[in-house]
C-alpha positions, -999 to 999 in steps of 0.1 A, spaced: -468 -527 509 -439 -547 523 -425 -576 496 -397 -596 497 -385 -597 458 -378 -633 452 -385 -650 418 -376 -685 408 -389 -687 377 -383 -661 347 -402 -657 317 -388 -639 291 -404 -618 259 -395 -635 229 -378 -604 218 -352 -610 244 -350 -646 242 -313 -643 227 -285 -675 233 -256 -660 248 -224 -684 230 -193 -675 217 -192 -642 198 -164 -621 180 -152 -584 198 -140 -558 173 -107 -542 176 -113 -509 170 -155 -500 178 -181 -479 158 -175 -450 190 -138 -448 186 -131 -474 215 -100 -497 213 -99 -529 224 -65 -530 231 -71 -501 253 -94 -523 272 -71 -552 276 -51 -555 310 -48 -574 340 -61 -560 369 -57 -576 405 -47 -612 389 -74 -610 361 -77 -599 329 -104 -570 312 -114 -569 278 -137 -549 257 -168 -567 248 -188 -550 215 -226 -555 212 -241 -549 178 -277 -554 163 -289 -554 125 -296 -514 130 -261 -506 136 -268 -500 169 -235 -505 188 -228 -510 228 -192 -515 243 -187 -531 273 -161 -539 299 -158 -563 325 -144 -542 352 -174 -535 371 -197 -549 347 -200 -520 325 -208 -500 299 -188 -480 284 -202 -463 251 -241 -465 237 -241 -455 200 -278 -447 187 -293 -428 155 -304 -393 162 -332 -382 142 -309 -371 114 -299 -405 116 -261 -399 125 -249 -425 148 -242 -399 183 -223 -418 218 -250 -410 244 -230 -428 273 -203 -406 295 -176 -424 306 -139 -433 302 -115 -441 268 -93 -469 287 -92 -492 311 -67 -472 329 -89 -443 336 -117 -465 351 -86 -481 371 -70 -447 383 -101 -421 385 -130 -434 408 -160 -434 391 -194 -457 384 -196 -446 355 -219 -474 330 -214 -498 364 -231 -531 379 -238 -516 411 -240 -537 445 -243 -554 469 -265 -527 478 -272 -496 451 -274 -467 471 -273 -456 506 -279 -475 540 -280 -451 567 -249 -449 587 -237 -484 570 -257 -505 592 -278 -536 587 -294 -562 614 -303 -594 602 -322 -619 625 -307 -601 658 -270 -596 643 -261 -563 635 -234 -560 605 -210 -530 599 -203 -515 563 -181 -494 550 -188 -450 556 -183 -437 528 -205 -410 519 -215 -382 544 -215 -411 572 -234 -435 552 -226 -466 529 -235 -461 492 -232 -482 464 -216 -514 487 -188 -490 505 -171 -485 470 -134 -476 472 -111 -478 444 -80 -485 462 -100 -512 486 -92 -494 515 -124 -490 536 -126 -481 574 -143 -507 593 -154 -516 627 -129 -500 652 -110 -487 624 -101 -522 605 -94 -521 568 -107 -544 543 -76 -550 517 -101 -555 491 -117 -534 466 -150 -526 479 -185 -518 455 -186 -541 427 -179 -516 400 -143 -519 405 -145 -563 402 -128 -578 373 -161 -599 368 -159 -632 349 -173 -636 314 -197 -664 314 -211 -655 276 -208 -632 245 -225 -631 214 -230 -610 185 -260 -593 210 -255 -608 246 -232 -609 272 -233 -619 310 -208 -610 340 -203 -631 366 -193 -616 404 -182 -635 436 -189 -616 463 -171 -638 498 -192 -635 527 -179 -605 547 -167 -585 520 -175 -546 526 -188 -565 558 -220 -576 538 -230 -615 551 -230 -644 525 -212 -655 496 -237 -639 467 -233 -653 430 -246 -625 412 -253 -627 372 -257 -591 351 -271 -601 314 -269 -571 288 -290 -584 259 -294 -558 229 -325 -565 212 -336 -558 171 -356 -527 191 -332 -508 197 -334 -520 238 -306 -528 261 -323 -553 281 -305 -560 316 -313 -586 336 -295 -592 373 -298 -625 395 -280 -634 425 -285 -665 449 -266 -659 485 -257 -696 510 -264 -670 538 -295 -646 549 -283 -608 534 -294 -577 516 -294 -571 483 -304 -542 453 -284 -540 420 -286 -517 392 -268 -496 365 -250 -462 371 -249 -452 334 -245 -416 326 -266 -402 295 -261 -375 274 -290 -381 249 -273 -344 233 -245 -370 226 -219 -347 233 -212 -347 268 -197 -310 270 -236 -300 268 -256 -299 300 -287 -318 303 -308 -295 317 -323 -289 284 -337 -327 282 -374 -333 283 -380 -355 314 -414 -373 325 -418 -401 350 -446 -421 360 -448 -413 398 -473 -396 421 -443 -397 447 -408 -395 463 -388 -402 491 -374 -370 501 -340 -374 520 -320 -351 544 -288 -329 543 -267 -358 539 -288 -375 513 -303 -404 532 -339 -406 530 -361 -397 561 -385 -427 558 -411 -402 547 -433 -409 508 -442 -374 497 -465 -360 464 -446 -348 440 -474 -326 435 -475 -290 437 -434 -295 441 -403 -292 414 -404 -332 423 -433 -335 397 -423 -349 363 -459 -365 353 -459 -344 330 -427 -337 309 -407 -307 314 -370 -297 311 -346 -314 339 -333 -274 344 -368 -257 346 -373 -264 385 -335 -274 392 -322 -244 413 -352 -237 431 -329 -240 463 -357 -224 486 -375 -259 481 -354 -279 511 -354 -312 491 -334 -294 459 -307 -280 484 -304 -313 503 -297 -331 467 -278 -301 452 -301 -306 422 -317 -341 416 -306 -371 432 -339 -389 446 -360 -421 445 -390 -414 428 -422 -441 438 -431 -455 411 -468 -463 397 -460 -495 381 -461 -514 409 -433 -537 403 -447 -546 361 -421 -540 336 -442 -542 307 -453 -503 310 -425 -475 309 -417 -457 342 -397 -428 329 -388 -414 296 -361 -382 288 -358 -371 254 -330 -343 238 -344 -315 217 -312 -314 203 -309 -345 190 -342 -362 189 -330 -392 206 -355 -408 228 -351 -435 262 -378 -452 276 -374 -468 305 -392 -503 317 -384 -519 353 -398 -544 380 -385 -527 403 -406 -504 428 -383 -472 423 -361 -448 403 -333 -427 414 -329 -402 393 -297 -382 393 -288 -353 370 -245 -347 375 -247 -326 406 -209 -334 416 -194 -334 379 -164 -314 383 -146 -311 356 -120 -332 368 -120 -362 352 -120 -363 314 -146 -383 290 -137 -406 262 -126 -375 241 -105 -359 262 -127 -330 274 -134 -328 311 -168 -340 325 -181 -310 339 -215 -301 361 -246 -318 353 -240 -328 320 -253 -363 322 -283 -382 337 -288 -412 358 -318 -429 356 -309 -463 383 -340 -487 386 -337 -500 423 -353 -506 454 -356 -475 479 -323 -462 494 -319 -477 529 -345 -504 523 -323 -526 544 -333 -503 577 -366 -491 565 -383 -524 548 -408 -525 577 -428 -490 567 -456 -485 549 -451 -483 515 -416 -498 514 -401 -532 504 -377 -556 515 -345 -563 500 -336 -594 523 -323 -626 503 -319 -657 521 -308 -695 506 -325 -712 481 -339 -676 468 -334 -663 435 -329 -624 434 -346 -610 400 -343 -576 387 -350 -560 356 -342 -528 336 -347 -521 297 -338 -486 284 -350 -485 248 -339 -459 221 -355 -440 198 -363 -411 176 -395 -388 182 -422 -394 163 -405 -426 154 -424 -451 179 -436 -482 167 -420 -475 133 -385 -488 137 -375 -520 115 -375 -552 124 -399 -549 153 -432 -553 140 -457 -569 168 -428 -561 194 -429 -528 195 -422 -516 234 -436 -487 244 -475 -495 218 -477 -534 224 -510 -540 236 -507 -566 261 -490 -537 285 -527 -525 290 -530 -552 321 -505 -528 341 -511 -495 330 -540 -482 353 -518 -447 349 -512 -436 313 -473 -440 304 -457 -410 304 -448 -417 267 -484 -407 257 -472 -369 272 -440 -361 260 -439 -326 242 -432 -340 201 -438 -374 200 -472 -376 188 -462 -406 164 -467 -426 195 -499 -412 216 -527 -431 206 -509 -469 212 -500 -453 243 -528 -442 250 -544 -477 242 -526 -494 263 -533 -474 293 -573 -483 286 
């Protein structure tokens, strides 16, 4: 199952089809944020905070260090607007406190075993730093990164901490543009890479990433965004209903770097076809792949095959009724539930971020794809000149017992439109979840 993921030509749903042009940013946002908090100069460039807005109310804020997002405001089933994004008040807490909190992630999301690539006989060096491995590009946020024979790179390494240009902004849409120099965190190739946030009348944030390289490299981006779907980030997640649509993992070793081995989730605490709470099976620590995560933190295979049109995971708070769906192109799903929240870095209202209280749910290609693209059942994540890179992620929000119902989406509703049948030969996990009957018949259609 080996495919190099290369797209020059992008068609996009007519729900997503927005124009990104000149758009106003409010001062002060619907989550509390301040713009002026947002506003600096960082390494010779200037950050901002970019506001996103749809005719629900709907609000997402944005900043353009490290492509992010900062706050997701949603309706909970009482229909009080609730923040379900952890992350930082100010621009100086994302610039003093590591974090990837809401991130662009890249060059390479995720780990590469020992931070070593070999392209066409040339072996590159990254960055170690995570249990010997490189993860997330060989972030640093002081740009200091130990290289071959010791060598630093003076540059801020892992794109999450890049003041990234701002190509576009509307009213609903918003693109980041990122440089990356050939050699930087070692990685070959000067990459262009483009990260589109569009919110759409649905209730979706649609993100779309593309990148073009002028020199044979590696390449897998995503979005580290932290949910609370409680939306109040002092409450663990464990209590949040969790189902994914995948018959199997890639189950990694002590230091978190996957073994090369695809494994059933069945008959393990891996198995979330159907939904059950993230904390049910979450400290079964005799099961060697929970104590080599601490918790969570795998690639789960997914079913869909690489369609985007059918959802690949969905988590929903009992507390609050809030629902995401999740839709991707992309072969897996890391899944990561908080395990290293400490407590010692603070949340946009000034109470710490402790253990497990948020939820990452990164589309992406397999960790250490780069090393392993040759196996069975794993893909490439080469990019060479003249190639587009293409990758896709929607997380759409929603109330239980609400699909298909919300305003202004008639014929484009996500998770019931019938022309997802062609990719569902598994039923969505949607058509599962534990009180959202409102949806399980057009689910259930379009898995037919």
């Amino acid at each position: 199952m080996k495919k190099v993921k290369v797209i020059l030509g992008v068609l996009v749903a007519a729900s997503f089809a927005v124009s990104c042009k000149n758009a106003p940013t409010e001062e002060v946002a619907l989550s509390g944020l301040k713009r002026a908090d947002f506003q600096a100069e960082i390494r010779g460039k200037k950050t901002d905070l970019f506001t996103l807005r749809n005719a629900n109310g709907m609000e997402v804020c944005l900043t353009n260090f490290g492509g992010r997002m900062v706050s997701i405001m949603v309706p909970d089933k009482e229909g009080n607007m609730k923040d379900v994004l952890v992350g930082q008040k100010t621009i100086n807490d994302y610039n003093t406190y590591a974090s990837d909190f809401g991130a662009t992630i890249g060059r390479y999301a995720n780990r590469i075993n020992q931070g070593k690539i070999t392209l066409d006989g040339v072996e590159y060096q990254l960055p170690k730093n995570n249990y010997g491995h490189c993860l997330h590009g060989g972030c640093t946020l002081d740009g200091k990164g130990v290289g071959p024979e010791g060598a630093n790179w003076e540059v801020p390494m892992g794109w999450q901490y890049s003041v990234m240009d701002v190509e576009n902004v509307t009213d609903t849409c918003i693109t980041f543009v990122n440089v990356s120099p050939d050699g930087e965190a070692g990685f070959p190739g000067t990459v262009v890479a483009k990260t589109t946030y569009t919110l759409t009348p649905c209730n979706a944030i649609d993100i779309v990433w593309k990148a073009t390289t002028d020199k044979k490299t590696v390449i897998n981006m995503c979005n580290h965004a932290y949910f609370n779907l409680n939306g109040d980030y002092a409450t663990p997640i464990t209590n949040h209903m969790m189902a994914l649509n995948a018959d199997f993992f890639t189950p990694v070793d002590a230091t978190f770097m996957t073994t090369g081995e695809i494994a059933p989730v069945e008959g393990t605490p891996m198995d979330f076809r159907t939904p059950k709470a993230i904390g049910q099976d979450i400290e079964k620590y005799d099961y060697e792949q929970l104590k080599n995560g601490n918790g969570y933190d795998h690639n789960w295979v997914l079913n869909t095959k690489g369609c985007d049109k059918c959802p690949v995971a969905q988590v929903v708070s009992p507390l609050s009724g809030i629902r995401l769906t999740v839709f991707t192109n992309e072969p897996g799903i890391q899944v990561y539930t908080g395990n290293f929240l400490d407590g010692t870095v603070n949340g946009k209202d000034g109470k710490p971020i402790q253990f497990r209280t948020a939820v990452c749910l990164e589309t992406q290609h397999f960790p250490d794809s780069p090393n392993k693209g040759n196996l069975e059942g794993w893909y490439s994540c080469e990019l060479n000149p003249g190639e587009e890179y293409y990758s896709h992620c929607v997380y759409q929000f929603s109330t239980c017992g609400g699909c298909g119902k919300e305003e202004g989406c008639s014929g484009e509703k996500d998770c019931c439109k019938d022309d997802k049948a062609a990719c569902c030969k598994e039923k969505p996990a949607c058509d599962k979840m534990e009180g959202c009957d409102g949806e399980k018949e057009c689910c259930e259609k379009a898995a037919k």
